[in-house]
BANUMAR-745247 format. One line per 10 residues: number of its first residue (from 1); their letters; for each residue x, y, z of C-alpha. Coordinates in steps of 0.1 Angstrom, whole numbers, plus 5000, padded with zeros to 4 digits. Example, Ala and Ser with C-alpha at 12.3 -4.5 7.8 and 13.67 -1.06 7.14 Angstrom:
<rs>
1> as> 5123:4955:5078 | 5137:4989:5071 $
</rs>
This chain:
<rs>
1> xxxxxxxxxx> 5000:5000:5000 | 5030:5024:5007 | 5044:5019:4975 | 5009:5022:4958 | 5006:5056:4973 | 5040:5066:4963 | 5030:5058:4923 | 4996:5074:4925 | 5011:5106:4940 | 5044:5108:4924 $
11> xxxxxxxxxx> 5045:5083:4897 | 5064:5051:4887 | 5088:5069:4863 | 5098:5091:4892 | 5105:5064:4914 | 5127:5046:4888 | 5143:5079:4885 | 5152:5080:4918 | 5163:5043:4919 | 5190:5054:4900 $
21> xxxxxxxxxx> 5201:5089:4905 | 5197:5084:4943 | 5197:5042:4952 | 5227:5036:4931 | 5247:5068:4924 | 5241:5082:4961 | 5240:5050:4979 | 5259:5025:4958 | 5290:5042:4946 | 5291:5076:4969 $
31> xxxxxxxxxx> 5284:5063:5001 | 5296:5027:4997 | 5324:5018:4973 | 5338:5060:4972 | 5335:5066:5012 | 5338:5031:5021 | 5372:5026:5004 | 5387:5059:5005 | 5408:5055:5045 | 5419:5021:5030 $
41> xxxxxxxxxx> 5429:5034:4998 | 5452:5060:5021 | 5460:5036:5044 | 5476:5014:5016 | 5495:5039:5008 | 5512:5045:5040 | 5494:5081:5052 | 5493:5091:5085 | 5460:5095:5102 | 5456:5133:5101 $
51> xxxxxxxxxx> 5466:5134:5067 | 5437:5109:5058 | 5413:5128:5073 | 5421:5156:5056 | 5426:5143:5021 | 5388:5125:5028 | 5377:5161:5035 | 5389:5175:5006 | 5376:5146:4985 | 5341:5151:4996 $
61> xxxxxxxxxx> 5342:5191:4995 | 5323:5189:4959 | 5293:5180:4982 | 5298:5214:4999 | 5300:5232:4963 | 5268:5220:4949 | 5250:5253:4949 | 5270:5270:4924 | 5263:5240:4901 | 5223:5242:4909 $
71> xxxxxxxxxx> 5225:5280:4903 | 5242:5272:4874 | 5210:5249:4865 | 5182:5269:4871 | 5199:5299:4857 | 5214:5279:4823 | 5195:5256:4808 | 5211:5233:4784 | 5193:5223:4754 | 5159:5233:4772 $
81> xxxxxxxxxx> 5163:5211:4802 | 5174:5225:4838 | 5192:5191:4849 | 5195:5166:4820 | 5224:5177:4806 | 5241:5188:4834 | 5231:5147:4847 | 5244:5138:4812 | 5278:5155:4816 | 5282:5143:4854 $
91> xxxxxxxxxx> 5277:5111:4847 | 5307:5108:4825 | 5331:5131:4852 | 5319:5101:4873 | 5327:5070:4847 | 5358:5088:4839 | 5368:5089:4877 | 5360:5052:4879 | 5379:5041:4852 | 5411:5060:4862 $
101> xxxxxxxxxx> 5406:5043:4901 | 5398:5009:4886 | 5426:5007:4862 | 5453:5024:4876 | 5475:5011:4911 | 5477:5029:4937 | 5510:5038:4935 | 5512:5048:4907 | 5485:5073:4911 | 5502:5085:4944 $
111> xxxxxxxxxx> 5486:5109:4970 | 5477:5140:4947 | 5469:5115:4919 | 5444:5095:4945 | 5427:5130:4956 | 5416:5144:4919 | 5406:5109:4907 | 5384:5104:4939 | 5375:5140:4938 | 5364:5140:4901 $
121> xxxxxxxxxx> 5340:5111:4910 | 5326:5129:4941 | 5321:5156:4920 | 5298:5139:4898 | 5283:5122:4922 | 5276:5155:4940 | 5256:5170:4909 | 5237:5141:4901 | 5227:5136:4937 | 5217:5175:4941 $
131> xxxxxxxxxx> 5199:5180:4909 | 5176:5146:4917 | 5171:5163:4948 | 5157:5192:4934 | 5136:5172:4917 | 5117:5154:4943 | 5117:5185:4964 | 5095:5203:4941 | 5075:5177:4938 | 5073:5172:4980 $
141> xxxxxxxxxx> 5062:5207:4979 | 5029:5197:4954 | 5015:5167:4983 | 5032:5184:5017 | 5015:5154:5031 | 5034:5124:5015 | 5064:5143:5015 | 5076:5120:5044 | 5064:5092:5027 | 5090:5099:4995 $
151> xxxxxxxxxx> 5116:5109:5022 | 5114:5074:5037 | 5116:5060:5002 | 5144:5076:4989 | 5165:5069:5024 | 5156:5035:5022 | 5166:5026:4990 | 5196:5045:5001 | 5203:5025:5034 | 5197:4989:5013 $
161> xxxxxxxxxx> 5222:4997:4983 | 5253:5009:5011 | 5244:4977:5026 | 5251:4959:4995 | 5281:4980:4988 | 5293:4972:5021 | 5293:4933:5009 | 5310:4936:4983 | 5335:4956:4995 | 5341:4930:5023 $
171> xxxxxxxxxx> 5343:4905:5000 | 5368:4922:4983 | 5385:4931:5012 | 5386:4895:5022 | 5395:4877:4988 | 5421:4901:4976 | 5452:4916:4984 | 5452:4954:5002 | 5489:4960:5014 | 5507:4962:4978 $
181> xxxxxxxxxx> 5499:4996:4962 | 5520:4985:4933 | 5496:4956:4922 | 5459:4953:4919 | 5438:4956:4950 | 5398:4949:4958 | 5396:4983:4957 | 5400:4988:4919 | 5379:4958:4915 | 5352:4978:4939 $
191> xxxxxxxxxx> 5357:5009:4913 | 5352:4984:4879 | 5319:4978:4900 | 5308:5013:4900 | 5309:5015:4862 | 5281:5003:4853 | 5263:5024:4875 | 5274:5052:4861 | 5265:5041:4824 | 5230:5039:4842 $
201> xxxxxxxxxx> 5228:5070:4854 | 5240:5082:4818 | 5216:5064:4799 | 5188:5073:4830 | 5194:5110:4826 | 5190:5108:4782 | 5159:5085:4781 | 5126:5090:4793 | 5128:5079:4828 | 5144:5117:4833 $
211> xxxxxxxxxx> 5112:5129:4845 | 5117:5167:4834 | 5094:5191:4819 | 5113:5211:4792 | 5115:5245:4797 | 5102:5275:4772 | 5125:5307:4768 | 5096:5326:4786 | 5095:5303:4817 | 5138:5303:4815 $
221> xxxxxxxxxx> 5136:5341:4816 | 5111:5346:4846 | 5133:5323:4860 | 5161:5349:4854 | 5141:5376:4865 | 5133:5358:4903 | 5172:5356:4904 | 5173:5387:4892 | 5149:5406:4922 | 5168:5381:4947 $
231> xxxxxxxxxx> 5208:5392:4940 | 5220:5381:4972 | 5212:5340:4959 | 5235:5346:4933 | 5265:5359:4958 | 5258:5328:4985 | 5257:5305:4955 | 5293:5320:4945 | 5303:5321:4980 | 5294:5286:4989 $
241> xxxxxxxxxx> 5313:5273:4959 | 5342:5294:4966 | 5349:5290:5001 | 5352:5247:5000 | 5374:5253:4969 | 5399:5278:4987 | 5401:5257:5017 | 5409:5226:4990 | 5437:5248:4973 | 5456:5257:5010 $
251> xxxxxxxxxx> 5454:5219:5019 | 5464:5211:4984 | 5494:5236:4974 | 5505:5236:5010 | 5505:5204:5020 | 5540:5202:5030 | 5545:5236:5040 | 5552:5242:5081 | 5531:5265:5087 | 5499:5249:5081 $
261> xxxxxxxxxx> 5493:5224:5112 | 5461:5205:5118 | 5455:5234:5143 | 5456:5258:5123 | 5437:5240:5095 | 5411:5240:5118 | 5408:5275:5124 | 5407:5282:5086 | 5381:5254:5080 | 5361:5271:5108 $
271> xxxxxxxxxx> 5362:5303:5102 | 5349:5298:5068 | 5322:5281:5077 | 5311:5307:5102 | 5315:5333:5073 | 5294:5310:5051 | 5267:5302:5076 | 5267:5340:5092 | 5260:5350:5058 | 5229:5326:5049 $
281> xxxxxxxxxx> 5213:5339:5078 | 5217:5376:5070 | 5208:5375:5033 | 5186:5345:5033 | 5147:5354:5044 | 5143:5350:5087 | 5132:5311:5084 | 5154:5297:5056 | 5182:5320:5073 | 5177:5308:5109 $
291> xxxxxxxxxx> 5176:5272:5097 | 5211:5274:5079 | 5226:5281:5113 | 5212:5257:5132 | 5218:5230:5108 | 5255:5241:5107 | 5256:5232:5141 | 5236:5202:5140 | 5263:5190:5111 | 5294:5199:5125 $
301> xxxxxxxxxx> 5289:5191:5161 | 5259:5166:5168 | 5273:5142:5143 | 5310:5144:5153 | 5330:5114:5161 | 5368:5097:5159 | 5374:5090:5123 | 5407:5091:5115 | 5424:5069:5131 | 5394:5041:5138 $
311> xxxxxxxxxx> 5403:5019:5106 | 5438:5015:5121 | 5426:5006:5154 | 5402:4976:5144 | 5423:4965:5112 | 5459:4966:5129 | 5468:4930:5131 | 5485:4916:5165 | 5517:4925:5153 | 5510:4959:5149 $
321> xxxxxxxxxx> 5488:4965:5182 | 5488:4937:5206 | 5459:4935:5228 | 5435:4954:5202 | 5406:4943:5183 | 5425:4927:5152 | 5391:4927:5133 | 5392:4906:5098 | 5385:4931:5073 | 5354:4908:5065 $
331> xxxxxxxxxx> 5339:4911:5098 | 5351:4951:5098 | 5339:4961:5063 | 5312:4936:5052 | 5296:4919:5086 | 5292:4955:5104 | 5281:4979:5080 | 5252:4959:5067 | 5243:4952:5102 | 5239:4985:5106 $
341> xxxxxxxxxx> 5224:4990:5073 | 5197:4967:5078 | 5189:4988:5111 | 5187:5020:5099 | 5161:5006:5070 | 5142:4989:5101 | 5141:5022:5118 | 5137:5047:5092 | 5103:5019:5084 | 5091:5025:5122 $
351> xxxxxxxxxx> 5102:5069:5118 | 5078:5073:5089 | 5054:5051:5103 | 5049:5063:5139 | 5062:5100:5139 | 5051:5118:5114 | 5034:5144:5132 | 5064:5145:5157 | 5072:5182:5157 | 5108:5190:5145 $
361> xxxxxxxxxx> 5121:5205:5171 | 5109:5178:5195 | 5125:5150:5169 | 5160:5166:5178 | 5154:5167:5217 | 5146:5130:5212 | 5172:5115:5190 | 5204:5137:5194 | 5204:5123:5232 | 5198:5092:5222 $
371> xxxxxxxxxx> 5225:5091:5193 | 5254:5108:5217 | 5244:5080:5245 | 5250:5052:5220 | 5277:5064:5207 | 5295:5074:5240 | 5304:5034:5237 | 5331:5039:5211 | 5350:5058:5241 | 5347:5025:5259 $
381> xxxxxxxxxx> 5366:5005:5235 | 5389:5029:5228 | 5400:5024:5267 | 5395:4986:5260 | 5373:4991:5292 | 5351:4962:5275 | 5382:4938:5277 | 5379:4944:5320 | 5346:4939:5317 | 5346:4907:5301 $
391> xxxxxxxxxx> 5328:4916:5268 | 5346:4908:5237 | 5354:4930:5212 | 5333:4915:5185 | 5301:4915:5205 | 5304:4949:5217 | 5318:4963:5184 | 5285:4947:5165 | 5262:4959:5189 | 5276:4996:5189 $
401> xxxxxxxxxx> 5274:4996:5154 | 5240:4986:5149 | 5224:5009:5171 | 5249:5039:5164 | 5233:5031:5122 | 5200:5035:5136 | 5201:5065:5152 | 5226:5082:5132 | 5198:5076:5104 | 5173:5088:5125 $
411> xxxxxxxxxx> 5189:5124:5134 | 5195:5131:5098 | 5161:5125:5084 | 5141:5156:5101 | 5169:5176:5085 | 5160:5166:5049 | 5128:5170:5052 | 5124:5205:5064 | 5153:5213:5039 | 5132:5203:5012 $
421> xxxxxxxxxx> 5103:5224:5024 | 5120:5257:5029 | 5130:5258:4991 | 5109:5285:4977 | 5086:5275:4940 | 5108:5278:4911 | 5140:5277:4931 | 5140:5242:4944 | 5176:5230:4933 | 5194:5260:4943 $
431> xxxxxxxxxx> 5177:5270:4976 | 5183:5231:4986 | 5217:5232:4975 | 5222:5264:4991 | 5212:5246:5026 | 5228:5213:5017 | 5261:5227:5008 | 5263:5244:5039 | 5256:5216:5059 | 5281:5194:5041 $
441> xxxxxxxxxx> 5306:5222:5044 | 5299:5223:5082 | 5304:5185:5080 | 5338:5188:5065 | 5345:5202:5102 | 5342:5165:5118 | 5373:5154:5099 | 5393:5189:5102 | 5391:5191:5144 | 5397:5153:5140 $
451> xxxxxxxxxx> 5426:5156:5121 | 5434:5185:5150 | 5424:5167:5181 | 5448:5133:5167 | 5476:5159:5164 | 5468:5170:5198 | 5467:5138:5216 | 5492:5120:5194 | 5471:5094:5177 | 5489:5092:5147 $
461> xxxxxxxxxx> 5489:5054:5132 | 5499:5046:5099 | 5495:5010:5100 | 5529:4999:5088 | 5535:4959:5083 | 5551:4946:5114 | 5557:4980:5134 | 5540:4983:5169 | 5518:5016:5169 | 5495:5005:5200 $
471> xxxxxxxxxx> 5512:5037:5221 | 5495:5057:5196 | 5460:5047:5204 | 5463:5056:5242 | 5445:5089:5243 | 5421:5076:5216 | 5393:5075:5239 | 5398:5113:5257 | 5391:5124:5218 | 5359:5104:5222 $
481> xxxxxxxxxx> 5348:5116:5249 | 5353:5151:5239 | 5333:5153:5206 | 5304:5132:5223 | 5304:5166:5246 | 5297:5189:5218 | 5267:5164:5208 | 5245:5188:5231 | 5254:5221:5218 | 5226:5223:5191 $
491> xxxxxxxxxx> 5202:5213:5214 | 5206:5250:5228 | 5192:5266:5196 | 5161:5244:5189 | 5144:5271:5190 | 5155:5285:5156 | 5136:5260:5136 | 5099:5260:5132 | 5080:5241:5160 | 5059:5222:5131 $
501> xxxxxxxxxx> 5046:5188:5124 | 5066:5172:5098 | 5039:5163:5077 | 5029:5201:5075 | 5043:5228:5053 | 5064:5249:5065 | 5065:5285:5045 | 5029:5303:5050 | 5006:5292:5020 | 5007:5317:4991 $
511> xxxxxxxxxx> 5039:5329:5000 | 5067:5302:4988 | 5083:5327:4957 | 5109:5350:4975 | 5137:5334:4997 | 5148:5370:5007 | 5122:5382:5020 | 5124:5400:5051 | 5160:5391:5056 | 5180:5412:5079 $
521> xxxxxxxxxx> 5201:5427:5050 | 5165:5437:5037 | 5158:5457:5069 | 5189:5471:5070 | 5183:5488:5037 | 5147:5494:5045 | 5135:5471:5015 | 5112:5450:5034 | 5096:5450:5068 | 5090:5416:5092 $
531> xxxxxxxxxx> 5086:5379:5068 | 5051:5365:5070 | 5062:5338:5093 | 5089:5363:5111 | 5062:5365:5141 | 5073:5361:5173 | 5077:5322:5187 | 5049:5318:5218 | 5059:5279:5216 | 5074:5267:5249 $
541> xxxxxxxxxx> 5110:5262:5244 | 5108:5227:5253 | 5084:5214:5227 | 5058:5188:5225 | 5053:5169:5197 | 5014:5173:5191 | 4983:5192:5210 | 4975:5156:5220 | 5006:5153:5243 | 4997:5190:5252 $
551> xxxxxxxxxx> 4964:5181:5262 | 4970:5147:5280 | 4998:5169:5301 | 4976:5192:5312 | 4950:5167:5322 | 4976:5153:5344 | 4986:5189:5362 | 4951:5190:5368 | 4946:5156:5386 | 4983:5160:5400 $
561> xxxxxxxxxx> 4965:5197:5419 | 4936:5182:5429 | 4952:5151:5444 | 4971:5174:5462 | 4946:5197:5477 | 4929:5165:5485 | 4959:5155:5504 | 4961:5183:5519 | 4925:5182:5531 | 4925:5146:5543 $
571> xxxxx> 4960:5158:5563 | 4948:5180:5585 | 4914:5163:5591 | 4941:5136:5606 | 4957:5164:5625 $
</rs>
């Protein structure tokens, strides 16, 4: 019946669409064989921690960049479309990436050689994955009330394709050799893999499962004339793409150079995301604008966690750290992962089906708790405190990981969803991207004070055959400990999102054209006065998800005062 309802609402060819822009580019070859091979493919070739964690930020800064290219879109079409083309020419950046990966060693490729192949095919996966996006946000926007039900399906299609690019990279892992960068490893054959899913999303995006109407030149220039009234989209559009690529060009051209330490990486990466996300909210209209910020934070900071170094710690064999985990890459790559996978589809079933009229700001006082209790565990076996406790490593590993999928899956999905709402008609892809790309740029942030805090503490492994490293992993779990801390620190601005059932829209009806409106660079200049939804918030801080809840809580106070007063009678009667 689900699926019925998605057909009759959105239709088949949309769904198929999304199968492959989304199921396979998204979750096959971005999130499974691209992210899922990208610390082994450095480990391999003998990088140090910190370095890998920047060199996978810089690989996955085209996700950070995608507004130029839906600006780009909506502004120029090619050949009357707004995305096929631009699909059509992403798709072969991404083929081309493949190829280079599947057929050429490591070594010979090298460091720089690794970062532009893997960044070419991020880079088209980025553009496929933001223009499908736009897509099925406009089309959220025509039945508000299904919207959830599309966001469900497109995330679960996503969690079940990175679980079966999980297996196979585990079964690549496994059956073929990953220490010699000079001969053929399971990661090349992982990248022949992903070519044929990238001749599917080529021949997707020039046949008629590309659901796209064609544009006229009269609807291409009213497009041009909403840009037109609305200035300040082009300059964050610009700004968003320039910022990731500056921070790619220090870490690139000054790799080697002294003077740029994880530290102060840090404080560059930082400071231009506060410039990026200080901006949104001052050019952007009051709701869009104060949603950029929070999810900024939510990004860089509820979601933050050891990355680095983790690979090394469960791979490292017992030659290279005695007394640790000594996973199988099998059990590490294949066994875990879809574990988690098939969790995250199991509880991303039970989200759409149970809280769908959860408000949003009460689905992130719920789930970010939740998601920095479970994953306080990783600080435990970091210590090896589950050794003293008599809990192997495997056990406690798998169960970690299963839960951590679940509700990492879980905070992400309210985040989607409202992002998809706020995009005003007719600027869908760029307004999403515009949000998107900041969030993914705030992401980039994980890696960067990763890469600082492994500096810091000394938790440099570069996993070496036969050299001990376990000293490295002492202070492994003071690093955990400290980025579960910062879980909390969005909770402190919930109040900047609408307190609004998800199945609800979210802009006022009738007003969904401008996405400067009543922006505080509008006020400044006297343009505009207050947004229609700019009203002041009478919602309690601490929210509750429905009027229900509201209702049975104030039923309760009631009873709770006149049990009391009965008390109270009954007491001194007794006196």
């Amino acid at each position: 019946a689900w699926l019925t309802n998605l057909r009759h609402e959105f239709g088949t060819r949309c769904l198929l669409m999304l199968v492959i822009y989304q199921w396979l580019i998204k979750g096959y070859l971005i999130s499974s064989i691209v992210q899922g091979f990208a610390m082994q493919y450095f480990r391999m070739i003998h990088v140090n921690a910190s370095q890998i964690s920047v060199a996978y930020s810089i690989v996955m800064i085209p996700f950070s960049i995608k507004s130029l290219f839906a600006f780009v879109s909506d502004y120029t079409p090619l050949g009357g479309y707004n995305k096929r083309y631009y699909i059509v020419i992403s798709s072969l950046g991404a083929l081309a990436g493949c190829c280079v990966l599947a057929f050429v060693t490591p070594a010979t490729l090298g460091y720089y050689g690794a970062v532009l192949a893997y960044f070419v095919v991020v880079l088209g996966g980025a553009v496929i994955d933001i223009l499908s996006e736009g897509m099925y946000s406009k089309a959220m926007r025509t039945s508000a009330e299904h919207a959830p039900d599309l966001m469900a399906f497109v995330w679960i299609g996503n969690w079940i394709f990175i679980s079966i690019g999980q297996l196979v990279n585990g079964l690549l892992l496994q059956f073929f050799q990953m220490h010699d960068p000079t001969q053929t490893s399971g990661i090349q054959i992982g990248f022949m893999s992903a070519i044929p899913v990238a001749i599917a999303a080529l021949l997707t995006s020039l046949s008629t499962l590309h659901v796209e109407e064609k544009v006229t030149e009269e609807e291409t220039r009213e497009a041009r004339g909403r840009f037109a009234d609305q200035p300040e989209i082009l300059f964050l559009a610009i700004m968003l793409g320039v910022l990731p690529l500056a921070y790619v060009g220090i870490n690139i051209f000054s790799r080697h150079a002294k003077w740029l330490t994880p530290g102060v990486n840090n404080t560059i990466l930082c400071t231009l995301v506060v410039t990026a996300t200080t901006s949104c909210w001052f050019f952007l209209r009051p709701l869009i604008g104060r949603y950029a910020v929070f999810s900024a934070m939510a990004n860089s900071l509820a979601l933050m966690g050891v990355s680095g170094a983790v690979d090394s710690f469960f791979l490292d064999d017992k030659v290279q750290f005695p007394g640790g985990p000594n996973f199988s890459s099998f059990f590490y790559n294949t066994l875990m992962p879809i574990a988690g996978g098939v969790m995250a589809v199991v509880a991303l079933s039970l989200y759409n089906s149970f809280t769908k009229d959860w408000k949003y700001r009460f689905v992130y006082l719920f789930f970010i708790p939740l998601y920095t209790v479970i994953s306080s565990s990783n600080a435990v076996i970091y210590a090896r405190l589950n050794k003293k406790l008599g809990i192997d490593d495997h056990v406690f590993c798998f169960g970690d990981t299963v839960l951590s999928a679940a509700a990492g899956s879980l905070l992400q999905q309210p985040g989607f969803l409202l992002l998809a709402k706020t995009a005003p008609a007719g600027m869908e892809a760029t307004i999403y991207a515009l949000m998107a790309g900041l969030a993914n740029f705030a992401t980039v942030v994980n890696s960067s004070f990763d890469a600082y805090l492994a500096d810091v503490f000394g938790v440099k492994p570069r996993a070496l055959p036969g050299v001990d490293e376990s000293k490295t992993f002492g202070n492994m779990w003071k690093m955990a400990v400290l980025m579960n801390m910062l879980h909390f620190v969005p909770l402190l601005f919930l109040w900047l999102i609408p307190n609004v059932q998800q199945n609800q829209d979210v802009l006022p009806p009738g007003d969904d054209s401008s996405a400067t409106i009543g922006s505080p660079f509008q006020r400044c200049q006297g343009v505009a006065a207050k947004a229609p939804e700019d009203e002041e918030d009478k919602t309690p801080f601490i929210p509750l998800p429905s009027r229900e809840m509201q209702e049975r809580t104030r039923l309760r106070l009631r009873a709770s005062q006149t049990n009391y007063h009965s008390l109270n009678y009954l007491g001194r009667i007794v006196l």
